[in-house]
MARMI-646968 format. One record per residue: residue number from 1; residue in three letters; chain; x, y, z of N, C-alpha, C in turn. Coordinates in steps of 0.2 Angstrom, whole numbers, always signed. Layout:
BEGIN
  num  residuo  cadena   n_px   n_py   n_pz  ca_px  ca_py  ca_pz   c_px   c_py   c_pz
  NUM      ALA       A      X      Y      Z      X      Y      Z      X      Y      Z
...
END
This chain:
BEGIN
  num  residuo  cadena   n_px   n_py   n_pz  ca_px  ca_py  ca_pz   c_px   c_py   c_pz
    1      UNK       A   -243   -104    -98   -240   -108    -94   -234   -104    -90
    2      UNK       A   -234   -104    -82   -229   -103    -77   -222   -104    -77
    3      UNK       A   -217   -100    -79   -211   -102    -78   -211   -105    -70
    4      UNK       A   -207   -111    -71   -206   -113    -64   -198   -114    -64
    5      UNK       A   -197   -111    -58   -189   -110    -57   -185   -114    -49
    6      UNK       A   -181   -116    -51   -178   -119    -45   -171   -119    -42
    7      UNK       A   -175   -116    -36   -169   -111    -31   -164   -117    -27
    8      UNK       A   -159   -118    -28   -153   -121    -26   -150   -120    -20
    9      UNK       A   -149   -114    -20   -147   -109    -12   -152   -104    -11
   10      UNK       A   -151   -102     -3   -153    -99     +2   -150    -91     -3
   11      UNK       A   -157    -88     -5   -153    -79     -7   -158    -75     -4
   12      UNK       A   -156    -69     -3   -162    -62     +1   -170    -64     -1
   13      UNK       A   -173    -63     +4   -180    -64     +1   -184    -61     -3
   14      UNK       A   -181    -56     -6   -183    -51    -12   -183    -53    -16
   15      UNK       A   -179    -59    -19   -180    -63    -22   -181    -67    -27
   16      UNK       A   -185    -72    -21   -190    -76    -18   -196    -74    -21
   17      UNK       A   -197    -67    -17   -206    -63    -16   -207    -58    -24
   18      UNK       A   -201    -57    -25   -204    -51    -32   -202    -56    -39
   19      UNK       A   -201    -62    -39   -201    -68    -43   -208    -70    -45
   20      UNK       A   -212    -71    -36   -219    -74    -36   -222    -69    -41
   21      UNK       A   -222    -62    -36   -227    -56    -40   -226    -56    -44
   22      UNK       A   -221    -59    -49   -220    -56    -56   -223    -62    -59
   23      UNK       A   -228    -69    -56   -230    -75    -59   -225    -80    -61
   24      UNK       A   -219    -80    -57   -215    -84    -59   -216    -92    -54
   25      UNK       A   -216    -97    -54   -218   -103    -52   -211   -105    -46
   26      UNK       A   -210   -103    -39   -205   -104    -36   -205   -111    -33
   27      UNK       A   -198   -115    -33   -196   -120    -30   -190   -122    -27
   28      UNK       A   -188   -126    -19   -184   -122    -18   -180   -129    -15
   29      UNK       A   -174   -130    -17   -172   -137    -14   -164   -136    -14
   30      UNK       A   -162   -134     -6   -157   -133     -2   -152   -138     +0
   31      UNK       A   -155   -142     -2   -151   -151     +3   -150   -155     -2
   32      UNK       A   -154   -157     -8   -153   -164    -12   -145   -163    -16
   33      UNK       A   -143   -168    -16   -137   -169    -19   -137   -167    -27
   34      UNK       A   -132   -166    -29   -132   -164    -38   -137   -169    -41
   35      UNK       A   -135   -176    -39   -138   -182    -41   -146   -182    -42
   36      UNK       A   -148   -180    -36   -156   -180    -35   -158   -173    -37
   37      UNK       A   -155   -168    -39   -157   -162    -43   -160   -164    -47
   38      UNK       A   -151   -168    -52   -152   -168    -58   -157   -175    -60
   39      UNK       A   -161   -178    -56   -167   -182    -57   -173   -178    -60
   40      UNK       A   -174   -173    -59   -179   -167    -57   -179   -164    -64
   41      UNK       A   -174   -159    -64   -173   -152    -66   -176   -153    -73
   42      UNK       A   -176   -159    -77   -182   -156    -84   -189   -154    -81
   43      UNK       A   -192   -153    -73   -195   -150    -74   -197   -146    -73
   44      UNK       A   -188   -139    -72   -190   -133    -73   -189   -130    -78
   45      UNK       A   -191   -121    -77   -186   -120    -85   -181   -113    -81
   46      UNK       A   -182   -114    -76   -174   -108    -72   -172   -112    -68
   47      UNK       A   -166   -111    -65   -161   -110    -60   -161   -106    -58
   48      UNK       A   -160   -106    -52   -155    -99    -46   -152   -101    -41
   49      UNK       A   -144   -100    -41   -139   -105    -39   -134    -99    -36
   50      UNK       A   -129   -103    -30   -125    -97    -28   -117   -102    -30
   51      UNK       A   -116   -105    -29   -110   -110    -28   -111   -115    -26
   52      UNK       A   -115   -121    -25   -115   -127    -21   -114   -131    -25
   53      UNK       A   -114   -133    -30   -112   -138    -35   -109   -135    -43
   54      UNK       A   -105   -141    -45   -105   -137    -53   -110   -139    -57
   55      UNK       A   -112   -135    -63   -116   -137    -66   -114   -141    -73
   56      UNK       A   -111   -145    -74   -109   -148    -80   -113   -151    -85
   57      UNK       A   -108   -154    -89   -112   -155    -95   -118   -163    -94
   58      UNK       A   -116   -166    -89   -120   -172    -87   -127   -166    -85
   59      UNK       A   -126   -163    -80   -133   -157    -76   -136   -156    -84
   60      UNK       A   -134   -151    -87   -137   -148    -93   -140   -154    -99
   61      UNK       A   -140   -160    -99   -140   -162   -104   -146   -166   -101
   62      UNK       A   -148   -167    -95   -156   -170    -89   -159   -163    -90
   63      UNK       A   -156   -155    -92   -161   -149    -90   -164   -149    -95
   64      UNK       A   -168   -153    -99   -171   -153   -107   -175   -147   -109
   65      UNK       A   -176   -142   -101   -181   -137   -103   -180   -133   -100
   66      UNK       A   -172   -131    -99   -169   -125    -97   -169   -120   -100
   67      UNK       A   -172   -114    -97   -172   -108   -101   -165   -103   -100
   68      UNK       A   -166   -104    -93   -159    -99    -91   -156   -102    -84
   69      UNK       A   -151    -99    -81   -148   -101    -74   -144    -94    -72
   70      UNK       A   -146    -92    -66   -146    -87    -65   -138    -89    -56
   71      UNK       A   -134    -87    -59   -129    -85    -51   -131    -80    -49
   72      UNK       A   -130    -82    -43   -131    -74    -38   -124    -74    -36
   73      UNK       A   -120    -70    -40   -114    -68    -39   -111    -66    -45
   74      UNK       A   -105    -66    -42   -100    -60    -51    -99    -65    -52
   75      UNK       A    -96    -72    -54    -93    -76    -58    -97    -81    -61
   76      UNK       A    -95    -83    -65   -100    -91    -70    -95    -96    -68
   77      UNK       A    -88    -99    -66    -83   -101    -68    -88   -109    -64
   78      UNK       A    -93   -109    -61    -96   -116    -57   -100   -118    -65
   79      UNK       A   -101   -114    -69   -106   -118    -74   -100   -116    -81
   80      UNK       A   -103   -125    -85    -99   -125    -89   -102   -121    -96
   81      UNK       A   -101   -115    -95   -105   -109    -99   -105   -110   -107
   82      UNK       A   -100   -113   -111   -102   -114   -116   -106   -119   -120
   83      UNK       A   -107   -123   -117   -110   -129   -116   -118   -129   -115
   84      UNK       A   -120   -123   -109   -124   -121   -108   -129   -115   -115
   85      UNK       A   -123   -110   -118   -124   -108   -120   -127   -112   -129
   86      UNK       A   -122   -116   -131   -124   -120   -135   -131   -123   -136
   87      UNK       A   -132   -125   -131   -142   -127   -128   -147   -123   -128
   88      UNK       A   -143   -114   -130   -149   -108   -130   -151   -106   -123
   89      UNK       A   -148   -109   -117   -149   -106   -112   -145   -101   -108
   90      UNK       A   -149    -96   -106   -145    -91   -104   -143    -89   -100
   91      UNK       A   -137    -86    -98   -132    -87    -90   -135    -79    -88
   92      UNK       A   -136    -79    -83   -137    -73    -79   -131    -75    -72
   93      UNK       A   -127    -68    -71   -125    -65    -66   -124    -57    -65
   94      UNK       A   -122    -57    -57   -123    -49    -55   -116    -47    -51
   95      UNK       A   -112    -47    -57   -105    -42    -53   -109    -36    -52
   96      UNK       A   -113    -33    -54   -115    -25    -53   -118    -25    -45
   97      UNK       A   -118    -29    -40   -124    -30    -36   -118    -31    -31
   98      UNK       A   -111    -34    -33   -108    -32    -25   -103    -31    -24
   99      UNK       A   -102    -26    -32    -94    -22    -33    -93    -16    -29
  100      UNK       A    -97    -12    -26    -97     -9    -19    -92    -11    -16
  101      UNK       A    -95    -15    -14    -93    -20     -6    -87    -22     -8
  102      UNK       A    -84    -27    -13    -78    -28    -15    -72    -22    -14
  103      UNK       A    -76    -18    -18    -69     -9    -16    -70     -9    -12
  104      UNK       A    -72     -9     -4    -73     -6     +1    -68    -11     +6
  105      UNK       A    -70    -17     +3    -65    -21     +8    -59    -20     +5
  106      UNK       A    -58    -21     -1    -49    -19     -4    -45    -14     +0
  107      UNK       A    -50     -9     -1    -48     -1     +2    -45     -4    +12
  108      UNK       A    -51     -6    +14    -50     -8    +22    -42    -11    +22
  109      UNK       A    -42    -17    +17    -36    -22    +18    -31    -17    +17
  110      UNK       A    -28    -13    +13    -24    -10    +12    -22     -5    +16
  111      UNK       A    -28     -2    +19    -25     +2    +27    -24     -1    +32
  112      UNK       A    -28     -6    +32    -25    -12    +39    -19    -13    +38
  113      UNK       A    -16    -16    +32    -10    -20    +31     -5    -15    +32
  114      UNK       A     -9     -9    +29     -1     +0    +29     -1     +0    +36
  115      UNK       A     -4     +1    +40     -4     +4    +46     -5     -3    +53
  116      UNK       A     -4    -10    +49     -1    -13    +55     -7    -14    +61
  117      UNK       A    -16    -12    +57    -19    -12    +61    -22    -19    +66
  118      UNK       A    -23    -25    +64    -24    -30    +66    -19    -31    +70
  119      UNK       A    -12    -32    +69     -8    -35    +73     -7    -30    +78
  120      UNK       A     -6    -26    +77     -7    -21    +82    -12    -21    +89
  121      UNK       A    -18    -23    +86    -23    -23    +90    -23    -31    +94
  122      UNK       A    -20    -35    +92    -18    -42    +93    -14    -42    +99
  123      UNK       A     -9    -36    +99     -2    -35   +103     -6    -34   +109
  124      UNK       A     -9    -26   +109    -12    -24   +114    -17    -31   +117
  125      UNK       A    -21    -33   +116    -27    -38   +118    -22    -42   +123
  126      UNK       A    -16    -45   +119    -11    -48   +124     -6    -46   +127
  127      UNK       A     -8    -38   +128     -3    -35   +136     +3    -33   +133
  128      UNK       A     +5    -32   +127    +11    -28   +123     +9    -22   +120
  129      UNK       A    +12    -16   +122    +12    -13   +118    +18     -8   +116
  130      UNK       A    +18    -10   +109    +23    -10   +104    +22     -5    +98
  131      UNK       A    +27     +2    +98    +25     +6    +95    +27     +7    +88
  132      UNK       A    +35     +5    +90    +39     +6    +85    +39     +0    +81
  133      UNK       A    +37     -6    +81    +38    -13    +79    +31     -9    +72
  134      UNK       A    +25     -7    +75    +20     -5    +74    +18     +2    +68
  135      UNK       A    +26     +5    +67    +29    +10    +61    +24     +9    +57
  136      UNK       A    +19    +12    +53    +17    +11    +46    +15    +13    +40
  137      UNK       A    +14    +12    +35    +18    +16    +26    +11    +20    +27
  138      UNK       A    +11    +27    +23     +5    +29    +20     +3    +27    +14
  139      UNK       A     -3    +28    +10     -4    +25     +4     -3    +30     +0
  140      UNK       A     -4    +39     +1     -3    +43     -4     +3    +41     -5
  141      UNK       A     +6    +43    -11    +13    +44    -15    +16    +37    -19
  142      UNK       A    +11    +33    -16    +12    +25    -20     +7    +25    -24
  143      UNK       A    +10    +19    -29     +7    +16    -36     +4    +12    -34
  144      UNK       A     -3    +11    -37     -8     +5    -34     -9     +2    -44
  145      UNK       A     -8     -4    -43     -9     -8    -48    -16    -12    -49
  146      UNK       A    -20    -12    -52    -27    -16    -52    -26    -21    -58
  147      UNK       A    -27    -26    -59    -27    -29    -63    -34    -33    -65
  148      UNK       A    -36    -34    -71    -45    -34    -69    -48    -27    -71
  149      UNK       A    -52    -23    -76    -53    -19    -74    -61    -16    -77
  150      UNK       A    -65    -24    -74    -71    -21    -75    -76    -19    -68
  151      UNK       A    -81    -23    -69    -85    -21    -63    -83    -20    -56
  152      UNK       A    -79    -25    -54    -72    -24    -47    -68    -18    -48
  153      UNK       A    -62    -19    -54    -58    -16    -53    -60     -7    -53
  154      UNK       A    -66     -7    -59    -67     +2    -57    -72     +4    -52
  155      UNK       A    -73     -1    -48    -76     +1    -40    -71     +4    -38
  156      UNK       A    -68     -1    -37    -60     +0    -31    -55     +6    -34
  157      UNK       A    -55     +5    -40    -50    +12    -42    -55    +20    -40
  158      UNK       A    -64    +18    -40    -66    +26    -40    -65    +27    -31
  159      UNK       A    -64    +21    -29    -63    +25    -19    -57    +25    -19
  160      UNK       A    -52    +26    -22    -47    +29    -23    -45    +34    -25
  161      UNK       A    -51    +40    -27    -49    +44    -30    -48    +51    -22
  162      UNK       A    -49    +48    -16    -48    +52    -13    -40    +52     -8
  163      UNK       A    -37    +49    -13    -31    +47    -10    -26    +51    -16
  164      UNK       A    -21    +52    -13    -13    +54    -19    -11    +52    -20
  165      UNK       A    -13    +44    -24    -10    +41    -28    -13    +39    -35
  166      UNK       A     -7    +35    -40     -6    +32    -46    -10    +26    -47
  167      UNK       A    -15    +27    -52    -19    +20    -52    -18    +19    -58
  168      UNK       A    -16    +13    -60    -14    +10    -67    -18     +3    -67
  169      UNK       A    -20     +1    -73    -25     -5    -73    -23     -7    -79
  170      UNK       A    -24    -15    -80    -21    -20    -85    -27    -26    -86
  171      UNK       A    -27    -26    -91    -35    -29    -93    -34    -32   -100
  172      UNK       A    -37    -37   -102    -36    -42   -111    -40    -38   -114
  173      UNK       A    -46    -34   -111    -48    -31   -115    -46    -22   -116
  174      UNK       A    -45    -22   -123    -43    -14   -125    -46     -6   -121
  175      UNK       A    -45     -1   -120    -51     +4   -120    -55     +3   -115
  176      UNK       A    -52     +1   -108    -55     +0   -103    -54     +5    -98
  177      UNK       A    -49     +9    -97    -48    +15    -95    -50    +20    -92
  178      UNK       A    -50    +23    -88    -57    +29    -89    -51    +32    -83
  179      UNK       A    -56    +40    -79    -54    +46    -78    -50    +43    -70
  180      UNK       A    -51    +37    -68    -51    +32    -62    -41    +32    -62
  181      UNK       A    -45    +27    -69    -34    +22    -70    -33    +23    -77
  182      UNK       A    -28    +23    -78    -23    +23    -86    -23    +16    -85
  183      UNK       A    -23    +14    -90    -22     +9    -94    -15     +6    -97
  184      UNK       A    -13     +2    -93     -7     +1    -96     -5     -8    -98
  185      UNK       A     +0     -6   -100     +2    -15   -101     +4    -19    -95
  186      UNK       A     +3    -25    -94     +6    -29    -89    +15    -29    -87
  187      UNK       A    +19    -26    -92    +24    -24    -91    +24    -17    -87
  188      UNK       A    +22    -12    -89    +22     -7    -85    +19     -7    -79
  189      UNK       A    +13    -10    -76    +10    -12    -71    +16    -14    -67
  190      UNK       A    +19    -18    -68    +25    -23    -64    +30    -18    -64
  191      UNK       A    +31    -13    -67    +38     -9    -67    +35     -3    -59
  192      UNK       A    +30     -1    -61    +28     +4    -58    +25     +2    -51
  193      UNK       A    +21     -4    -51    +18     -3    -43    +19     -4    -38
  194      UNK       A    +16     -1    -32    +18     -2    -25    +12     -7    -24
  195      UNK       A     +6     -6    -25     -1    -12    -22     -1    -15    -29
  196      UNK       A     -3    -19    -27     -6    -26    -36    -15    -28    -32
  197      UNK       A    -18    -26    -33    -27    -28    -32    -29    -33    -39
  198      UNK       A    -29    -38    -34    -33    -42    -43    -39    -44    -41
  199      UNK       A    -43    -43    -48    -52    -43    -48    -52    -46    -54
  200      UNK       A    -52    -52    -55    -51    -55    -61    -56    -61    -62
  201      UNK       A    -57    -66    -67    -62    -69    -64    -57    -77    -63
  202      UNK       A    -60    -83    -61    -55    -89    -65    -57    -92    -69
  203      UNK       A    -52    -92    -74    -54    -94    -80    -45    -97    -83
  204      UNK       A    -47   -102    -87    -40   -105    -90    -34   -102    -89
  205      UNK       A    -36    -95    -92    -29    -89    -91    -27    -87    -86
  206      UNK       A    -32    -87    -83    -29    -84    -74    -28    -87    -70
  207      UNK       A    -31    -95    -71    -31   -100    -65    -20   -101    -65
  208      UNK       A    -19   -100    -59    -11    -99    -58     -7    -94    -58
  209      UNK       A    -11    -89    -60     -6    -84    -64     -1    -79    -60
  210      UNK       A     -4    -79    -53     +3    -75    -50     +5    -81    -48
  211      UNK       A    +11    -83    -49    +17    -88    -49    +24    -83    -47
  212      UNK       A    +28    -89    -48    +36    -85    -46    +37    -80    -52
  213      UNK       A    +37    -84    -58    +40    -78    -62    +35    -71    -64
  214      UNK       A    +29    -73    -63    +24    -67    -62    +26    -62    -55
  215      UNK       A    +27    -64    -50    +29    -59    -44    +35    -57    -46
  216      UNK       A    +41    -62    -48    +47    -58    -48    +48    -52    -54
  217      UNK       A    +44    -53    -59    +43    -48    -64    +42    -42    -61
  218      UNK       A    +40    -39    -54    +38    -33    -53    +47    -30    -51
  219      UNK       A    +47    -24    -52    +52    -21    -51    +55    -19    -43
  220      UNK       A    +50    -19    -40    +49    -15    -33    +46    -19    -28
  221      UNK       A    +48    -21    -22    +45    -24    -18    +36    -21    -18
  222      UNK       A    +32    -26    -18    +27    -24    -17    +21    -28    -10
  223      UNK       A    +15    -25    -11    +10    -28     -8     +5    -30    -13
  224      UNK       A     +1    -35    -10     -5    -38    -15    -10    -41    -12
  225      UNK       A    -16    -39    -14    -24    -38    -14    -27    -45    -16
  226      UNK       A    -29    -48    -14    -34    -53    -20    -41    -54    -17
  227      UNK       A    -44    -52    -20    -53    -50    -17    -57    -57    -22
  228      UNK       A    -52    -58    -27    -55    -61    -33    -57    -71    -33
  229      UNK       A    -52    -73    -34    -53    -80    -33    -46    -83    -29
  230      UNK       A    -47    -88    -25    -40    -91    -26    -36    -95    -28
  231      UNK       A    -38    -97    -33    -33   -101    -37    -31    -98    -43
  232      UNK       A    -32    -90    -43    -26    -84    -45    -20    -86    -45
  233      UNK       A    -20    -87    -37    -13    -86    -37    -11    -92    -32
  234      UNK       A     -4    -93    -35     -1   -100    -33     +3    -99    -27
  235      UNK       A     +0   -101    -20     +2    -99    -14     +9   -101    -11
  236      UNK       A    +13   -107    -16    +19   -107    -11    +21   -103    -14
  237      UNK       A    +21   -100    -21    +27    -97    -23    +23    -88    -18
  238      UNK       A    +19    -87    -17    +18    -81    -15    +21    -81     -8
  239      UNK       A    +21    -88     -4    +25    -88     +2    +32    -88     +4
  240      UNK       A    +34    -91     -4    +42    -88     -3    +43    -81     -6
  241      UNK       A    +41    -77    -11    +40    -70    -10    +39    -68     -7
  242      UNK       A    +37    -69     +1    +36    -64     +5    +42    -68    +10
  243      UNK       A    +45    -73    +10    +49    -76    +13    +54    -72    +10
  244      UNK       A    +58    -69     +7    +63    -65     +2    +60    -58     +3
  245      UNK       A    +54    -57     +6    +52    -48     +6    +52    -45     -2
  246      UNK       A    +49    -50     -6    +47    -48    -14    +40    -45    -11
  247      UNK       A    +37    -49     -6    +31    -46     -6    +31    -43     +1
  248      UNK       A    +29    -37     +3    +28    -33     +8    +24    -39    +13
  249      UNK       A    +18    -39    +10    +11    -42    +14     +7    -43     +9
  250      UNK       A     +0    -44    +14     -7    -50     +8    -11    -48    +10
  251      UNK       A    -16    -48     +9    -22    -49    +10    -28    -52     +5
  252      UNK       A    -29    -56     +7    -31    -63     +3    -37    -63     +5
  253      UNK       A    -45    -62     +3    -51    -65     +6    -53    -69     +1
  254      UNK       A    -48    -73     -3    -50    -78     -7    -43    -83     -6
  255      UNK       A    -45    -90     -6    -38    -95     -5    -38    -99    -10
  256      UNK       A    -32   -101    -13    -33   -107    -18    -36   -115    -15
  257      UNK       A    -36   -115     -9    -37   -121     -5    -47   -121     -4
  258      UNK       A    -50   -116     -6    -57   -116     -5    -59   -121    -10
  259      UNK       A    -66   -123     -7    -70   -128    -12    -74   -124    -16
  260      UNK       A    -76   -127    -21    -79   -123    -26    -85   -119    -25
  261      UNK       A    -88   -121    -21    -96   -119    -16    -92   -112    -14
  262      UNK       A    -87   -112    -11    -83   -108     -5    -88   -107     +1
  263      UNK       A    -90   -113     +4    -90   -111     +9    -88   -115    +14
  264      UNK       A    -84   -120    +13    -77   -120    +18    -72   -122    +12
  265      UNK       A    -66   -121    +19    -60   -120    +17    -56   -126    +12
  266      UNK       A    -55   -133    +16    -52   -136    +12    -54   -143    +11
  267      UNK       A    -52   -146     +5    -55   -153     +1    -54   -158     +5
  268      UNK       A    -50   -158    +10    -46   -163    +16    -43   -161    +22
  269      UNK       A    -42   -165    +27    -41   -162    +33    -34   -160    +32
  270      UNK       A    -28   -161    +28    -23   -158    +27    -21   -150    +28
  271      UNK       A    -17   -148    +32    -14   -140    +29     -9   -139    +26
  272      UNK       A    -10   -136    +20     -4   -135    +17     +0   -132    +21
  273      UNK       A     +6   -133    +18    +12   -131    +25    +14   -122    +20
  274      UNK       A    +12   -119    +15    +10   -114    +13     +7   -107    +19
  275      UNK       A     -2   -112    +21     -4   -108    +22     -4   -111    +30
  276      UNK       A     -1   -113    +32     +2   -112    +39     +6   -107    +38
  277      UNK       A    +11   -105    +34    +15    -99    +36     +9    -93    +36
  278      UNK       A     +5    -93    +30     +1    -87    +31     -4    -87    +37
  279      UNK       A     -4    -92    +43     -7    -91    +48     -6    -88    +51
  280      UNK       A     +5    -88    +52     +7    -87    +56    +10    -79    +55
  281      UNK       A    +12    -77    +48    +14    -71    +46     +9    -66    +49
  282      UNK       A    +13    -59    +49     +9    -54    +54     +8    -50    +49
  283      UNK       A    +12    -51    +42     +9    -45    +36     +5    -48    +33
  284      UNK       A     +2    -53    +35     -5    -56    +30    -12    -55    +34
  285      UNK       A    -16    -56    +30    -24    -53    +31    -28    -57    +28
  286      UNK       A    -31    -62    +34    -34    -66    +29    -42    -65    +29
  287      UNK       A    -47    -66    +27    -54    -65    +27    -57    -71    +22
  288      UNK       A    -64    -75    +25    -65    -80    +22    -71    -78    +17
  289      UNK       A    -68    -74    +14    -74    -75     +6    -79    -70     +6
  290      UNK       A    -76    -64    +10    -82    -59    +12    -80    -53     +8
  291      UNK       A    -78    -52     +6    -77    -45     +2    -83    -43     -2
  292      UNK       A    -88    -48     -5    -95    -44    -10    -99    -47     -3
  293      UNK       A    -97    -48     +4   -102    -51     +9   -104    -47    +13
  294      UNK       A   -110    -42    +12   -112    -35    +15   -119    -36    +16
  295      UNK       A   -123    -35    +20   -131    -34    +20   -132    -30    +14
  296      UNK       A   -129    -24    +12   -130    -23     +6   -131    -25     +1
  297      UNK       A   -126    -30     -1   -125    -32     -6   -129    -37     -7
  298      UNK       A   -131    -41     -2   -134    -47     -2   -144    -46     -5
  299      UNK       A   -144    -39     -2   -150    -37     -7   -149    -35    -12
  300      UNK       A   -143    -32    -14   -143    -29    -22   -142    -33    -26
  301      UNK       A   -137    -40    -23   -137    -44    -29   -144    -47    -29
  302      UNK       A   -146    -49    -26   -155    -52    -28   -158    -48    -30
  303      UNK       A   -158    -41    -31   -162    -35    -35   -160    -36    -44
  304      UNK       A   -154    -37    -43   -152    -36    -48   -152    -44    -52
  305      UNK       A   -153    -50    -50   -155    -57    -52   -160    -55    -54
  306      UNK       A   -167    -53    -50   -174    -54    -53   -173    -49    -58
  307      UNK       A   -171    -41    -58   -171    -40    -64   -171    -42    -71
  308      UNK       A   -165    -44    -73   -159    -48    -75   -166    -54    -81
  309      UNK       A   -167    -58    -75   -173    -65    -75   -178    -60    -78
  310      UNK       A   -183    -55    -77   -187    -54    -80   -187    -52    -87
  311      UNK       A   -180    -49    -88   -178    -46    -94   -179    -51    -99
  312      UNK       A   -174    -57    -97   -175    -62   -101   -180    -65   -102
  313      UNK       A   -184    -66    -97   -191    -70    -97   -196    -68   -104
  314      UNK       A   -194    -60   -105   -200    -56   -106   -198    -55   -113
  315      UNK       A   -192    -58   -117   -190    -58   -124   -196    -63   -127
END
């Protein structure tokens, strides 16, 4: 009998096509609501999902002949994974398919932010040019802080290594260190750095976790990175730290105001009055969810799905 699997979102066509070759039963339903999935779905035994809906315990308990659910992407935080688990079926994801791409966007934000590149070019386009206003920090001789430090964060720390700087990393899990970053405590992270990069997932512990007294706890004015999620980090207190110059600048390609799908921004036509500052701030850097969003990536995480899918199929 045909594993039949049911594709939720639009992913590379590689797929798609080396799913078929391999004898797998493809179906593909882009537009029904959760409701009209979950009419269906005992009759397949995969998923492959990107963000469009959560998968909860009501979804999982109509999937009577779930084998596995497969994201194409680094986080599970849309399905209710234990729950899942407890059923015997098994979560596939591919932080390894677009942690590239993440480091290369971090690395960009942080020289644009240093060196005043956007605004600068914004000046010029409107007929200003402004040199000194334009002054900006180099990254050797600073301390870059990663917090996170698996699949993202030892991306980002290895394109680092051509730079002269101190790479410290701060992680729940022990022994995760390597020849990139040292390994340090969340206290010493805060005493020492100049950049904070979080690559984290959201999950109970993290959802809020940079707050006032999380910022104020660093020693040192600094900058900060978030490639990760946004609802990391609780943006009025990060906008009155940079209202007080606790924070230099931002660069944010994740918002706490994104919908869970992320692909758009907010739940209601309201603006936080938050992120109208950060529209109009010139040390912030914003980008809508693209940092693993690369041609490349986009076929490596679907390389690395079907893999992943065969592995387990073929237990």
């Amino acid at each position: 009998m045909s594993i039949k699997i049911l594709h939720i979102d639009s992913n590379h066509p590689i797929l798609w096509g080396q799913l078929e070759e391999a004898g797998f039963e493809n179906h593909a339903d882009f537009k029904s609501s959760k409701e009209e999935i979950e009419a269906k779905i005992q009759d397949y035994n995969g998923i492959v999902i990107r963000s469009r809906f959560k998968i909860d315990k009501t979804f999982l308990d109509k999937a009577t002949n779930l084998q596995f659910i497969a994201r194409v992407g680094a986080g599970l935080e849309s399905i209710d994974c234990e729950y899942a688990e407890a059923k015997g079926i098994h979560l596939i994801a591919a932080p390894e398919g677009n942690r590239n791409a993440v480091a290369e966007h971090s690395l960009g934000v942080i020289l644009s932010l240093f060196n005043n590149l956007n605004q600068a070019d914004a000046e010029i386009k409107a007929g200003q040019w402004n040199r000194e206003s334009n002054r900006g920090h180099e990254l050797d001789g600073k301390t870059v802080g990663i917090i996170g430090y698996g699949n993202m964060g030892k991306a980002f720390a290895k394109k680092l290594r051509g730079f002269e700087v101190d790479v410290l990393c701060y992680d729940i899990l022990e022994n995760v260190g390597d020849e990139n970053a040292t390994q340090v405590s969340l206290i010493e992270l805060q005493q020492k750095a100049d950049v904070l990069s979080l690559h984290l997932p959201w999950t109970p512990e993290t959802d809020k976790m940079v707050d006032a007294n999380f910022i104020n706890a660093f020693s040192k004015p600094f900058w900060i990175i978030n490639t990760s999620r946004g609802k990391n980090i609780v943006t009025a207190d990060l906008v009155q730290a940079m209202k007080s110059k606790k924070v230099l600048g931002a660069g944010l390609d994740v918002l706490e105001y994104e919908k869970l799908s992320f692909e758009t921004l907010f739940q209601d036509n309201n603006t936080p009055e938050a992120f109208q500052y950060l529209l109009q701030a010139k040390n912030v850097l914003l980008t809508p969810h693209i940092a693993g969003w690369t041609f490349e990536s986009h076929e490596r995480l679907a390389q690395v799905i079907v893999d992943k899918i065969k592995k387990v199929c073929a237990k």
